[in-house]
Structures are given as structure tokens and as C-alpha cells.
DRENDOTOR-68494 format. One record per atom (N, C-alpha, C): x, y, z. Coordinates in steps of 0.001 Angstrom, whole numbers, plus 524288, in hexadecimal, padded with zeros to 5 digits. Each point is the difference from the previous one (the first is absolute). Layout:
REM DRENDOTOR-68494
XYZ...
***
This chain:
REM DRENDOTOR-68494
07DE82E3F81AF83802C0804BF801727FE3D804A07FCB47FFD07FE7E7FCD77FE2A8058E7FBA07FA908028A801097FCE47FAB57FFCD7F925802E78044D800678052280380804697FD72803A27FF6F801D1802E9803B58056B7FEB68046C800737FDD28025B805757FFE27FDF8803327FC5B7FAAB7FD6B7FD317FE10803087FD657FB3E8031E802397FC497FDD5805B27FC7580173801CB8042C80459802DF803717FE3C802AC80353804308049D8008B803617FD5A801B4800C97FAB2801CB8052B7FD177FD7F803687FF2E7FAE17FD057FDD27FBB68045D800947FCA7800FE802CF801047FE99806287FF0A801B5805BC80241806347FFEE7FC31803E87FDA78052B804F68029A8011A801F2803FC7FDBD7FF658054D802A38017A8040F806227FB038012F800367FD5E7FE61804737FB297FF18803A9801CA7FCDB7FCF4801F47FB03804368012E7FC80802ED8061C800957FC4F8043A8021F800AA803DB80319805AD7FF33803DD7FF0B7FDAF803B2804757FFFC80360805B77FDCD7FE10800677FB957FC81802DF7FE817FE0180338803DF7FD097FD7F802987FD578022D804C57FB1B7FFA880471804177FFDD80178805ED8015D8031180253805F27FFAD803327FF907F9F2800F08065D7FF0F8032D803327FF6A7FAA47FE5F7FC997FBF080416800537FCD880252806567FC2B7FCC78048C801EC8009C804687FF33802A080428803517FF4E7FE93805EC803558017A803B1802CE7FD35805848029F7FB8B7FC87803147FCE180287805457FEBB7FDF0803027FF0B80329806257FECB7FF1A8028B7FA3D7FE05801687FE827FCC97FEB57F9257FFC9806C3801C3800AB800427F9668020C804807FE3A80219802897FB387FDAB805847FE667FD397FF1C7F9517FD947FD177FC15804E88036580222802977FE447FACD804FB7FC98801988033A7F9B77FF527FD827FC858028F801F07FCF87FBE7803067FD8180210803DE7FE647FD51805307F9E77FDE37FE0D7FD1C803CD7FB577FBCD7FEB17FE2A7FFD07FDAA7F9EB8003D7FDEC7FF258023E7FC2B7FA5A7FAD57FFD07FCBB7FC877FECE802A67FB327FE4E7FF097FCD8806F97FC8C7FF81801E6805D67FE9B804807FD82801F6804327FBED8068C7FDCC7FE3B8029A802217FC8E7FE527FEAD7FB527FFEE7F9C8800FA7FDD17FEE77F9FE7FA48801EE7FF697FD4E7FFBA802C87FB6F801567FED97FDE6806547FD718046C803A4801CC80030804A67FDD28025D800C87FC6B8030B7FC117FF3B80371800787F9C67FB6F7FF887FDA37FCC07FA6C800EF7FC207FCE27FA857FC39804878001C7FEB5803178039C7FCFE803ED7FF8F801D7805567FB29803A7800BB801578027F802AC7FC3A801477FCC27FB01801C47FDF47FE017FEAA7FD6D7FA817F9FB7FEFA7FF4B7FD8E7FE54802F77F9A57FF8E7FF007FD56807CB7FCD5802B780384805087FE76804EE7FCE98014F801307FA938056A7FF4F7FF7F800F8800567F96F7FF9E7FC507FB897FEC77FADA802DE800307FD127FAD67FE2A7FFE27FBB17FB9780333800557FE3F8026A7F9798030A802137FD1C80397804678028A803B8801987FD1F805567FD137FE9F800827FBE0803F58050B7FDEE7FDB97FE047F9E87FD927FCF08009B8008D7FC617FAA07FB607FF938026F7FC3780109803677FCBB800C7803FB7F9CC7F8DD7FF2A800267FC527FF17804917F9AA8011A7FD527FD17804387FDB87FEC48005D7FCBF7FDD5805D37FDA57FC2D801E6803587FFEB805D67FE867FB87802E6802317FB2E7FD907FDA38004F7FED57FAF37FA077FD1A7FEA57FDD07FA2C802E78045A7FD5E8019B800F07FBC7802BB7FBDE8001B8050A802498057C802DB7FECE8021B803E67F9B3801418004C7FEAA802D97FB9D7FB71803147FF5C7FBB67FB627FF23802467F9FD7FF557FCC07FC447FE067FDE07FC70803D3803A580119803D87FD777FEA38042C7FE2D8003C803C18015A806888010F7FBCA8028F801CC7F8CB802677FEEF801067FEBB7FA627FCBA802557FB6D7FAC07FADE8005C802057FA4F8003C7FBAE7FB4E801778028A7FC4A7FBFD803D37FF727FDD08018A7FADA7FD74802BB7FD45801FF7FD7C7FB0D801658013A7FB4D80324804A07FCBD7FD468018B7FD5B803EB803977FAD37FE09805FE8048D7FEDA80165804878008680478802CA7FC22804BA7FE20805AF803F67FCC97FD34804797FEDD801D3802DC802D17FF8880465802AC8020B80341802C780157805E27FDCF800F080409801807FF3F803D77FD1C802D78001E7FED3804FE7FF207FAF5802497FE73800F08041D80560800C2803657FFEA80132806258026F801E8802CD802927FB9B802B7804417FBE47FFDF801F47FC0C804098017A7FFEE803E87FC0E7FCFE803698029A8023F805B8805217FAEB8031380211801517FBA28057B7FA197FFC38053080266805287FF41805567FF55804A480248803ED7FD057FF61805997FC2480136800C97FC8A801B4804B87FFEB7F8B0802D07FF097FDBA7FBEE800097F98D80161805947FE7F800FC803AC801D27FD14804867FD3B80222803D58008C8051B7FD65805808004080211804698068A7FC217FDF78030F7FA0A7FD4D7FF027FD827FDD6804838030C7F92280104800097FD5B7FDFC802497FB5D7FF6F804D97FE7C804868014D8071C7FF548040D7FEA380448800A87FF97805067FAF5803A78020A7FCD17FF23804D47FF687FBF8802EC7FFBA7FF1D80600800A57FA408029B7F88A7FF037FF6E7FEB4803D97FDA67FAAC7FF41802C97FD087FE3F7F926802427FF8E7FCA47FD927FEB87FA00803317FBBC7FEB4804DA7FF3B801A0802337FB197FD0A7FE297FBFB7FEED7FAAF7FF15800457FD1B7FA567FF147FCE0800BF7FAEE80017805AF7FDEE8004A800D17FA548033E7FD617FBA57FB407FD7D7FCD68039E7FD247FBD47FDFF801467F8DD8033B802837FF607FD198017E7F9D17FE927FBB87FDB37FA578007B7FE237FBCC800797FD7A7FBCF7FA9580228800647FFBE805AD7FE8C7FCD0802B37FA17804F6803487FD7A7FDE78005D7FA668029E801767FEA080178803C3800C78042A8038F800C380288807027FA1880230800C27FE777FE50803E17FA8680265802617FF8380571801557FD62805127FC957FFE2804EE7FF5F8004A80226803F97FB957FDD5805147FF378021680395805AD7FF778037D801E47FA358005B803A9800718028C805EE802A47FE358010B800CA7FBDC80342802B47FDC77FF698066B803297FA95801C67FE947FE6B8059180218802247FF58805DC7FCE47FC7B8038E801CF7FF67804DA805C7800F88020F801CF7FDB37FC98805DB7FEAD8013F8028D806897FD347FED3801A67FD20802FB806437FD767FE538037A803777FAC68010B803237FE358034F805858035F7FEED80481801667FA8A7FFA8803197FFF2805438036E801268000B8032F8010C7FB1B8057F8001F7FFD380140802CD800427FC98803D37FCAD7FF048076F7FDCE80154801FA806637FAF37FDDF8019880070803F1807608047A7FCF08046C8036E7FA5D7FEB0804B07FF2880201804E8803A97FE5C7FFA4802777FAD0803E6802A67FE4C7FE2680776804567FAB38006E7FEBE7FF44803A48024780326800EF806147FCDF7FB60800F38007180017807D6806C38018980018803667FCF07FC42804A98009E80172802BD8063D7FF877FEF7801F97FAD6801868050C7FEAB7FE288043F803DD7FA887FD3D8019C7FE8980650803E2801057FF0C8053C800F07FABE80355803407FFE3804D4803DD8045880526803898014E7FB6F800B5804A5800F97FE078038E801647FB908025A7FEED7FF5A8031A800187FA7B801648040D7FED17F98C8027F7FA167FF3880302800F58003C804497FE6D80192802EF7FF4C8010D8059A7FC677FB1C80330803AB7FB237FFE67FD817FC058017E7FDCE80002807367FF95804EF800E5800017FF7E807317F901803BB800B97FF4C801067FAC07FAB9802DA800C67FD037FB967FCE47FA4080014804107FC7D7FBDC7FEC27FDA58021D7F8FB7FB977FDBC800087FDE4800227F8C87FB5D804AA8031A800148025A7FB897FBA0803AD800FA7FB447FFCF800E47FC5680053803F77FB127FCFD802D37FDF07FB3780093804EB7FE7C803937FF337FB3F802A08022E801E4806C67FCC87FD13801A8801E7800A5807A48032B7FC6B801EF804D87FFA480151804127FB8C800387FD95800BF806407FF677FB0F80212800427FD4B8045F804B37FD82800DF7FF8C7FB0B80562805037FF518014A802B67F9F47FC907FA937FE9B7FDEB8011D7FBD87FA1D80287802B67FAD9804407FFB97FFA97FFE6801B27F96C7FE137FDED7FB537FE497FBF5801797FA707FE4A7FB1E7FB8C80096802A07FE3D802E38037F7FA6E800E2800A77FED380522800737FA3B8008A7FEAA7FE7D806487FED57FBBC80003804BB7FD198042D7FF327FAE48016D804E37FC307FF5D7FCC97FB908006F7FEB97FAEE800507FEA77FC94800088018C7FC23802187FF3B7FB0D800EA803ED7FC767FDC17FD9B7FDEC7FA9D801807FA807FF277FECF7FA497FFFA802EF7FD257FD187FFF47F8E5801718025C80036800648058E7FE6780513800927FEF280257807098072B7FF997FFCE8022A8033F7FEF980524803767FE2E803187FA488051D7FFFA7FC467FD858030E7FCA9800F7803FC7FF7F7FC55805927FF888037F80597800107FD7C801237F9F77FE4780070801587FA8F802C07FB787FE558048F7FF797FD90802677FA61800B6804A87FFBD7FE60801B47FD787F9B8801B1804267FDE1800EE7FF8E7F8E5804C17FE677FF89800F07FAE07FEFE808537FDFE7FE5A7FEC28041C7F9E68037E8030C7FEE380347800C37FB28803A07FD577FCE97FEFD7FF147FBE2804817FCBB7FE3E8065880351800F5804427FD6B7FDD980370805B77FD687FFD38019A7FC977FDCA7FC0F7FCFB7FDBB8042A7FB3F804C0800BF7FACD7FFB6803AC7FC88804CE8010F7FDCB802938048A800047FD3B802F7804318015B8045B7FF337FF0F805A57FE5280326804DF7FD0A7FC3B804177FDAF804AE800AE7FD1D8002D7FE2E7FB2F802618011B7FA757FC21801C87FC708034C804057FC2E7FB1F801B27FA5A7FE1D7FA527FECA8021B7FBEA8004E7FCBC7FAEF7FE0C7FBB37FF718020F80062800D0805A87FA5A7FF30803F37FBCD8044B80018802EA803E07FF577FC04804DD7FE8F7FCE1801257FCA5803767FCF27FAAE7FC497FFFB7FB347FC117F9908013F801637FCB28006D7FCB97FA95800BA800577FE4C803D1800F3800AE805757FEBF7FEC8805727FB6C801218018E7FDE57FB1B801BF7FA0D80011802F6800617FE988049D7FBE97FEAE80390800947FD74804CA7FAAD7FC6D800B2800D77F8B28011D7FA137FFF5802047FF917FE3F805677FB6F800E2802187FE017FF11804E48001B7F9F28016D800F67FC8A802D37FCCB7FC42800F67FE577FFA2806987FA2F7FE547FFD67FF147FFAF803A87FE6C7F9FF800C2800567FEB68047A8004B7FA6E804247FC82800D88030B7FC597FCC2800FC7FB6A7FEEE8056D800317FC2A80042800A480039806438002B7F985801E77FD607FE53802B97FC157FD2C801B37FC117FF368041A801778007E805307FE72803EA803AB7FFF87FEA4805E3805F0804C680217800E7802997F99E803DD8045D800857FE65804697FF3E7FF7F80292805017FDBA806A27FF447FFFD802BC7FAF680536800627FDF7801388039C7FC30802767FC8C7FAE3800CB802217FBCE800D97FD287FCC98075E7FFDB7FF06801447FEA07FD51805ED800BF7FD2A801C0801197FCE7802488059F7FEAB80000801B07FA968045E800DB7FCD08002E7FE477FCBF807428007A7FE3E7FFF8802CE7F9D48025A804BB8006A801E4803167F9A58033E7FCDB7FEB27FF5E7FDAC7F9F9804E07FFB17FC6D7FEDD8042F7FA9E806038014B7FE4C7FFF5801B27FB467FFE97FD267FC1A7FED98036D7FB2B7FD8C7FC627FC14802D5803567FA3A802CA7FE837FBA38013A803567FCD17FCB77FE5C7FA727FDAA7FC458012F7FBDB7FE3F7FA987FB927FEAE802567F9197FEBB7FE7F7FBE97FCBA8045B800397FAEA7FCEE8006A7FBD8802477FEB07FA017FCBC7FAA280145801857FC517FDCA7FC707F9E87FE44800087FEE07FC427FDA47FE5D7FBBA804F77FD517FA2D7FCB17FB35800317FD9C7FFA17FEFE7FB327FADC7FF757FCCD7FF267FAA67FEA87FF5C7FC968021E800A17FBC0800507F8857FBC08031A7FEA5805D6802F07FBA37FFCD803817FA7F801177FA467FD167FBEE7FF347FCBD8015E7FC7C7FBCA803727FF9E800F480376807447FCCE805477FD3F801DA803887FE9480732800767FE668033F803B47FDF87FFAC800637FA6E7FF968047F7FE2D7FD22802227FA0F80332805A27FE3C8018F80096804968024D806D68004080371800A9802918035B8058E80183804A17FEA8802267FE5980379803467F91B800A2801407FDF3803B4805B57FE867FB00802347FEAA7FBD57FD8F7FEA97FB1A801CF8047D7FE0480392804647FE267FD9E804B07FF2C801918013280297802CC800D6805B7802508013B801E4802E57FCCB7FD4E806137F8F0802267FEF47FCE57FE7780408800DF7F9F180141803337FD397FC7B7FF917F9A3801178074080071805E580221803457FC89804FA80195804997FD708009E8046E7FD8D80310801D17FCEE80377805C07FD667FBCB803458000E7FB957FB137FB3F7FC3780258800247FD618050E7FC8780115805F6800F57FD29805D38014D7FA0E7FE8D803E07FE8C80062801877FB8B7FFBD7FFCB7FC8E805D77FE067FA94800F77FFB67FE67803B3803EC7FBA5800F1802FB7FF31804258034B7FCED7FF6F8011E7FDEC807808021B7FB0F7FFEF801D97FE1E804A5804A38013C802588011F801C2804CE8041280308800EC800647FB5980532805788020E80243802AB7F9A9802F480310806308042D7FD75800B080325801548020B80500805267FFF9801E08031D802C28039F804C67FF8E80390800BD7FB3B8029C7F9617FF5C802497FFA37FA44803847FF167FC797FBD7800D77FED67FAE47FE8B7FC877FE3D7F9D17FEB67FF667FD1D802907FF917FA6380085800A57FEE8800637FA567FB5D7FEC27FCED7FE0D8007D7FAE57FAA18023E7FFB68004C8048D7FF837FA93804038009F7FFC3803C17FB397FAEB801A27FE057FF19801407FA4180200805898010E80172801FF7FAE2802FA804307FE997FC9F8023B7FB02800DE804E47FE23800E1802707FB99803B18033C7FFA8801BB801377FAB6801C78035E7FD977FE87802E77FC7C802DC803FF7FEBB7FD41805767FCAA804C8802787FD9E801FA8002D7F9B9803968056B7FECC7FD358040B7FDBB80208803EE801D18004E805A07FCF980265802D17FDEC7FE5F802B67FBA0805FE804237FF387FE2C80532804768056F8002C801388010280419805EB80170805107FC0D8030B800047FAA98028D804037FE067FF247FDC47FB638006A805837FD257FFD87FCFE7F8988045E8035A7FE7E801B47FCE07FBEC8068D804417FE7E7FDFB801CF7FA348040D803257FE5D7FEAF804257FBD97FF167FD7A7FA548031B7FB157FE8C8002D7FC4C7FC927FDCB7FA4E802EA7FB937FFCE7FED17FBEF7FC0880050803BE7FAC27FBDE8016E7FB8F800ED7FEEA7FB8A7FDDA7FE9F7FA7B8012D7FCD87FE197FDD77FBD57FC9180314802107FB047F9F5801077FC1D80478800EC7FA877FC767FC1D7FCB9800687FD257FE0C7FB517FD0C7FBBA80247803617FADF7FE8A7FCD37FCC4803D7803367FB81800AA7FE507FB437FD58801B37FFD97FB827FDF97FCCE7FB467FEEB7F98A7FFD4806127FFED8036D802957FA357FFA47FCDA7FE2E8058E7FEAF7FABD800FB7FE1A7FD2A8052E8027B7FAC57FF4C801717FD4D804F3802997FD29800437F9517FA2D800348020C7FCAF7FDE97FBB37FD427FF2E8020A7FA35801928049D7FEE6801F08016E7F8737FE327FFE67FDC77FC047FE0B801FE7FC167FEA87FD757FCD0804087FD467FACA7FC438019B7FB99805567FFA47FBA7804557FFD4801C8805BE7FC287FEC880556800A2800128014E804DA7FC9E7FF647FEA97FC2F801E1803517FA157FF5F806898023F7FB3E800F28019A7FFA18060B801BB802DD800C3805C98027E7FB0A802EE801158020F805F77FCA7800968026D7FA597FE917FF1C7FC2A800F18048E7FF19804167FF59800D7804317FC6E7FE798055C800487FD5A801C57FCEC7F9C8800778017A7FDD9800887FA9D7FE46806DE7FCE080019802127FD617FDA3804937FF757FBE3801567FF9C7FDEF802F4801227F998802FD801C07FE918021A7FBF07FE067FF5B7FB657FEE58047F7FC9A7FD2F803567FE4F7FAA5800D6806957FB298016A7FDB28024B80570800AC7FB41804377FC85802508041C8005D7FE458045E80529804E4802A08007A7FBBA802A9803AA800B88082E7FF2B7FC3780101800977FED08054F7FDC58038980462804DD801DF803C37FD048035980478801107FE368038A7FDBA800C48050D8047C7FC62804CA7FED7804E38051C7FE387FFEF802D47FD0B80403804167FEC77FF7F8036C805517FC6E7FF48801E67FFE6805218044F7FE517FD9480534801887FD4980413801767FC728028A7FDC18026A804F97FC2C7FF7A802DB800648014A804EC7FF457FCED804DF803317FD7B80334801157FB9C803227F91C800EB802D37FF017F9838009F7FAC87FFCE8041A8026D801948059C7FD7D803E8801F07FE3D8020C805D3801EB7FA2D8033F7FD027FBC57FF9D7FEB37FBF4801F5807187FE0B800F9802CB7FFF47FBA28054D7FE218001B8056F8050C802DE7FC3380271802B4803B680404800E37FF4D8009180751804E8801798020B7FEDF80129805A47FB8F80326801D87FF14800A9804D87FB3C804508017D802F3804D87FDB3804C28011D801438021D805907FFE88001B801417FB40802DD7FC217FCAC800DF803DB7FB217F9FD7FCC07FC117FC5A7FFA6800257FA5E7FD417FEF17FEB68058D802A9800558023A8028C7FBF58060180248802B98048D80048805038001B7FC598031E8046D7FE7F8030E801E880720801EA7FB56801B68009A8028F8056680617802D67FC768028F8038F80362804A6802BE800AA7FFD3803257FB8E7FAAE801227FECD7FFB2803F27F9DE800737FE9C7FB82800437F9417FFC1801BF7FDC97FA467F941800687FF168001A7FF387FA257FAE37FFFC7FF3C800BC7F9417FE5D7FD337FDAD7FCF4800217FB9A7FD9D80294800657FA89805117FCDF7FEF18027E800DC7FB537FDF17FDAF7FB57800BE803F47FB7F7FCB07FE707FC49804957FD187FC077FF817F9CE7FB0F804708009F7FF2A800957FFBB7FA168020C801F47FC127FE5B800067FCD2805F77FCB77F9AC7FBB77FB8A7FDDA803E77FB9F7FDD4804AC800C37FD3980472800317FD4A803088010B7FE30803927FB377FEA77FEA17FA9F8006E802B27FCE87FDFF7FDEC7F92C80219801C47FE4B7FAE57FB837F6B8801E9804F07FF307FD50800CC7FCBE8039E804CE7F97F7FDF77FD4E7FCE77FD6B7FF537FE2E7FDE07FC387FCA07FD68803FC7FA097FF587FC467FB258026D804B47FAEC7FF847FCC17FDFA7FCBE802997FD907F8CB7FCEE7FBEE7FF288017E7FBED8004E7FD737FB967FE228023A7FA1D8006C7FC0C7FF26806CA800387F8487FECC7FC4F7FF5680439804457FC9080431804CC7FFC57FE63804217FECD8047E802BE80342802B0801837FDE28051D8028080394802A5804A27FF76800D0803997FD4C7FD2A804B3800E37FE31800D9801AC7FA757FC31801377FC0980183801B17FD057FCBF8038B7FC117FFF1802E57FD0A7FD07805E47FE32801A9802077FDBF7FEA2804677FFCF80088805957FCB27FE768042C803A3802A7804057FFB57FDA08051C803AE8014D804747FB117F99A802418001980013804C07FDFF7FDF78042A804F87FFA7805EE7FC897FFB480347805467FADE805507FC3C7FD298014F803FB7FD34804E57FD6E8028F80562802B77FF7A803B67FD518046B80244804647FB268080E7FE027FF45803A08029C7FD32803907FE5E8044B804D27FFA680129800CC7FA47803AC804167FDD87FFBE805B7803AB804F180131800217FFA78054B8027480465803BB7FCEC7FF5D803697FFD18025E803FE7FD39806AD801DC8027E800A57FF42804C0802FA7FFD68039E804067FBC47FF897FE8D7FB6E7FCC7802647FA227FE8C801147FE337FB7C7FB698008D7FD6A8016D7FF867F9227FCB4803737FCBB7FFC07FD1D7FBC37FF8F804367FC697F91A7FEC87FE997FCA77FDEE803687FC647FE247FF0F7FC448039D803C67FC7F802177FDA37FC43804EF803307FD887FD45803B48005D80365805027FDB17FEFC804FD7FAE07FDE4800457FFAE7F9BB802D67FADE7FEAB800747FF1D7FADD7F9FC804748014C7FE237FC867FAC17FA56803F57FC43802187FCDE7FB3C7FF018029B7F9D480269801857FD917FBC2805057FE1680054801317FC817FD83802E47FBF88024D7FE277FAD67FB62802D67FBA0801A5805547FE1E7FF1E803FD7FFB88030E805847FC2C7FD80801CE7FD04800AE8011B7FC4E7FB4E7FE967FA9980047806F4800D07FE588045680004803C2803DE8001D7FC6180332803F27FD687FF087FF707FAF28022C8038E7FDC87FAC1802807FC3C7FB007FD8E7FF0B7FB808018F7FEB87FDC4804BC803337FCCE804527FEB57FD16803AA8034D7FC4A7FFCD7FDB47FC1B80005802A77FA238009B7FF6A7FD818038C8014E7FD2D803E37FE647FC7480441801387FAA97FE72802497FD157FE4B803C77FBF67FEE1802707FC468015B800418007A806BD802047FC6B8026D801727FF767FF628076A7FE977FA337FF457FE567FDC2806B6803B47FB8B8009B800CC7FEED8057A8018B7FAEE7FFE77FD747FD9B7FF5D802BE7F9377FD917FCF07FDAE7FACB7FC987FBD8802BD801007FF998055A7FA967FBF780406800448046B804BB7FDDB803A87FEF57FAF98034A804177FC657FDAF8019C7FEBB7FC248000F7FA197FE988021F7FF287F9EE800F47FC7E7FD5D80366800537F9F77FFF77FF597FC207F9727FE3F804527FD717FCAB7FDC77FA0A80175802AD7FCBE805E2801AB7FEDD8005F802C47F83A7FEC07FDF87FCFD7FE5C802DD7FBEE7FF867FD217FBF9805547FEBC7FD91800067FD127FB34804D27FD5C7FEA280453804DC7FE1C8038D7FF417FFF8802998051F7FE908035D7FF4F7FC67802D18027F7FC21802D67FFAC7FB8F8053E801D68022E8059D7FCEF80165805128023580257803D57FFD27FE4480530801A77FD8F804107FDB87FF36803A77FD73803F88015D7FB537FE92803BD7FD9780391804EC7FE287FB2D801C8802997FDCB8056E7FFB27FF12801AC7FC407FB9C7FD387FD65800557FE6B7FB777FA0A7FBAA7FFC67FDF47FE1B80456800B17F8EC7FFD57FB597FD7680217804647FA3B7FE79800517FD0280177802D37FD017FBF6803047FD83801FC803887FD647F9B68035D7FAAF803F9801377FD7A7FCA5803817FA7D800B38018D8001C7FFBA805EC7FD71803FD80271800367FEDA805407FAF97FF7C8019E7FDDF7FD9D8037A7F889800F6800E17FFEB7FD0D8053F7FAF8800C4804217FF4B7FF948045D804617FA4D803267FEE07FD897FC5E801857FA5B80017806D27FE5F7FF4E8037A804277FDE98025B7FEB37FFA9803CA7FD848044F804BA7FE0D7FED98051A7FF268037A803418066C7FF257FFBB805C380107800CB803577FFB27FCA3802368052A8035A801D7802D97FC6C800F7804D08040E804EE8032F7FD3F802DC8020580008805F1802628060B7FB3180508804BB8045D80250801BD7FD268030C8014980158804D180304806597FE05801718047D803907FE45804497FEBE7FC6F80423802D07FE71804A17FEE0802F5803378028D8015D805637FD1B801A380402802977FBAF804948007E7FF66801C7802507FD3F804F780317803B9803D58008F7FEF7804218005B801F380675802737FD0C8028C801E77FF5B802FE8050A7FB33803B28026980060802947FCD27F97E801017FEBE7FC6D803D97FCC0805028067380168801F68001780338800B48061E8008E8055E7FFD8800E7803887FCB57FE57805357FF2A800AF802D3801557FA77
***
């Protein structure tokens, strides 16, 4: 949990909106959004806790200044945990028992934009369609025009909707279906509020790799209306990219194997991440791959790694790299540091940029350790922000 409310915090268009409703909004005891209350409280103690942690200005100046390892009082997020706990959707939280980052994140997006959907209800005009789409006489199907301006038929998911949750991290991907001996293909949007990418494929090295390994024509046997078995492919794309990019790789694989691990083994080769991110062409629709509707191609640029160590997948350590902003803390825009905890680390870079670091010198909270290509310390969840956001 902490990984993760520590990458979100210093997300600032995240932390932006948060410190905008909790600045011009009305709270209520018996409030309909619980979730997002606490979350703007911990936001607000997160802004002052320097000052009500008695930390000195030299304190301050020391770690902005490049001295590593300087502990601070740290900040407990014991209230924010005990107001989530109460939630139908966290109660399987058990202190100091070990929760999967990504799915923790998963589960605080959904909840964030369930609290949303409810508060703004009111106020939506559920009888007007979504803005450029052509409702036909399917309400899950769209029009599309494909080769020699043949109409095809696109199912839509429902999707989740259009909350600030989806606006800031709502994507959409394409999938397309070909089936032998069928004119046209079958295409179905789902939304997406994180990308999973399997690196698991041994020509994945990168997370442009991983992406192009997503896009990849997949061939598969498809079983007809009549019961017929005739070859197929498939194809995803991203149709839309949202403003907060986060891309999970998928560490854990299920194997049969070992009891002791559950069959689940972890992946630990490394794979390289770029600070300045620009999705392959190849993994992207025709439209937004050729700037159709005026988008150009989004550029995205890094701002935060989950980092899981340990080589089980029930159990670990999560630290987080997170890139200081002036807007958030007290740490000048653009320098990275690591927190391991209640430890901060001054970086410079995040501390596995590349398939091959060299070994690196870190604090983790009881001395120091060694990290190097090889380790059980491995990149988990990246965050992104468009270059121009």
C-alpha cells in the first residue's frame, strides 16, 4: 500500500485534483465518498508533515541539497488504512500480511471512479450518447468503415464510463477478430485503466518490445455458430491512450510446478524502461498510429517504478522511485529518489533504467544492500505522464 500511495502522490495531475476538490468541496459526516475523503485528508497531512513532524529547515535543505539515507519523521498512513478497512471492497486487508501492489492499485481506481460515478449521477444526462460515437439500433454496436468503405460492426464494451478517474488513466484497446470465410472482421473496444505487458516471450528486453509483443497477430482456432472449426486471428491495439500512462509487467507465471511457490514462479530478467517513452506505431490503431482526429502521437514522459523484490510471489518487499516535483515536496523538480519506507534516497535516475546497471549502492532501512543486473529486485509498475500534460 505505501508503494503505491507514494507513486500516486507524486503523480501531480492526481495530486492536483485531489487538493482541488478537497479545496472546493463540502464534506458531509455521512459522506457518499469515504474513500476519496480519506484520501484528501492523507493528502493534506502528507502536505504539512514536515511541519508537524518538528523537521528542520536544515533537515529540509539536506535533502534536497544530495544527502542520502536522511530519515525524517515519517508520515503514518494508520488513519487512511483504518477508514479503508472499512470498505466492502478492501476488507480482505490484513495488517502486516503482504497484498499484490498492482492489485491493491487496481482495486483503489475502481473504487476512486465507483465513488465518482455515484456523486456525479446527478448531475449526467444519461439520455445523450458519448461524444463521437454513431449509436445505431444496437446499443453495444458502433459503425466503422473499413477497406473499399465497407461498414463494420464494432461491439463496445460499457466500459466505465467518464469520471476524473478515467480521464486522468482511461485508455481504450482495439481488438480485432478474423475469421476465415467472414467478409469483415469483429471488432470490440474495451477500456483499460492500467496496460498489463507479458515479458515472459524471450524476445522481450524492453517495454517497446513488450508493447510490440501485445500487437502481436495471434493465430488461433475459432468454433463457428454452426459448430465449424476454421483458423482465426487476432490482433489488440491501443484505440486511445489516457493522460497517466501505467503499464504493469507481469512478473509472476503460473508454472505447476513447485507446491511451496503455488505454481507461481517469478520472472526476474530485467527489462529496460525509457524516461521518455514513445509507444511503437506498430502497437497502436491506424487512427491514432497516423494522428487521425488531430491527435498527434503521445509522447510519455516517466515519473515513477514499483519496484518488487524477493523471488516469491506471495511474499517481498516493495520499494518505489518516484521523480520530485516542487508542486509535492520539498525535493527540486526532476531529481529521483528512492523510498524504501521510511529511508529516502537521492538517485539522480531511477536505480534500473536499463536491461544491465551496474551494481548500485541503496538504502533499505537496515544498512545498505547491493542491487545489480541479476538481482531478485526488479522494475514492476511504471508510471508515465504525457510529455505536455
Amino acid at each position: 500500500m505505501n508503494s503505491i500511495l507514494q507513486a500516486l502522490i507524486h503523480c501531480f495531475p492526481f495530486h492536483k485534483l485531489l487538493s482541488y476538490i478537497g479545496q472546493n468541496s463540502i464534506h458531509s459526516i455521512q459522506s457518499d465518498t469515504p474513500l476519496l475523503d480519506a484520501l484528501i485528508e492523507f493528502v493534506g497531512e502528507f502536505e504539512h508533515a514536515p511541519a508537524k513532524s518538528g523537521s528542520t529547515e536544515s533537515e529540509l535543505r539536506a535533502i534536497a541539497g544530495g544527502l542520502t539515507n536522511v530519515n525524517l519523521t515519517p508520515l503514518s498512513p494508520e488513519s487512511f488504512y483504518n477508514k479503508l478497512r472499512t470498505l466492502p471492497r478492501f476488507q480482505h486487508l490484513k495488517r502486516g500480511r503482504q497484498e499484490d501492489a498492482e492489485e491493491f492499485l487496481g482495486y483503489l481506481l475502481e473504487a476512486l471512479h465507483d465513488e465518482f460515478t455515484r456523486a456525479m449521477k446527478p448531475f449526467v444526462d444519461e439520455s445523450k450518447p458519448a461524444v463521437g460515437t454513431t449509436v445505431i439500433d444496437n446499443d453495444d454496436e458502433w459503425q466503422e468503415v473499413g477497406k473499399n468503405n465497407r461498414k463494420l460492426q464494432v461491439r463496445q464494451s460499457t466500459g466505465f464510463g467518464e469520471t476524473p478517474i478515467t480521464q486522468l488513466f482511461g485508455g481504450q484497446f482495439k481488438s480485432i477478430l478474423s475469421v476465415a470465410k467472414q467478409k469483415s472482421p469483429s471488432i470490440t473496444r474495451d477500456p483499460f485503466q492500467h496496460v498489463q505487458l507479458d515479458i515472459s516471450d524471450p524476445s522481450v528486453h524492453s517495454i517497446e518490445d513488450a508493447f510490440l509483443h501485445l500487437a502481436h497477430l495471434e493465430e488461433l482456432q475459432y468454433t463457428t455458430s454452426s459448430r465449424q472449426e476454421v483458423r482465426a486471428t487476432k490482433q489488440i491495439l491501443i484505440d486511445a491512450v489516457p493522460k497517466i500512462l501505467i503499464i504493469h509487467l507481469k512478473r509472476f507465471a503460473y508454472t505447476g510446478g513447485d507446491e511451496d511457490l503455488g505454481g507461481v514462479q517469478k520472472i526476474t530478467k530485467p527489462i529496460s524502461f525509457p524516461e521518455h517513452l514513445v509507444i511503437p506505431s506498430e502497437a497502436l490503431s491506424r487512427s491514432l498510429a497516423s494522428g487521425g482526429n488531430g491527435l498527434s502521437r503521445p509522447e510519455y514522459k516517466l515519473y515513477g517504478v514499483v519496484y518488487h523484490h524477493g523471488l516469491s510471489a506471495g511474499a517481498g518487499h516493495y520499494t518505489v522511485d518516484v521523480r520530485g516535483s516542487d508542486a509535492v515536496d520539498a525535493i527540486r523538480t526532476n531529481e529521483w529518489i528512492n523510498i524504501d519506507d521510511i529511508a529516502l534516497t537521492k538517485t539522480g535516475t531511477p536505480l534500473s533504467p536499463s536491461g544491465s546497471p551496474p551494481p548500485q549502492h541503496v538504502a533499505n532501512g537496515n544498512g545498505t544492500s547491493w542491487f545489480g543486473a541479476n538481482s531478485s529486485k526488479t522494475a514492476y509498475i511504471l508510471f508515465y505522464v504525457q510529455a505536455d500534460y
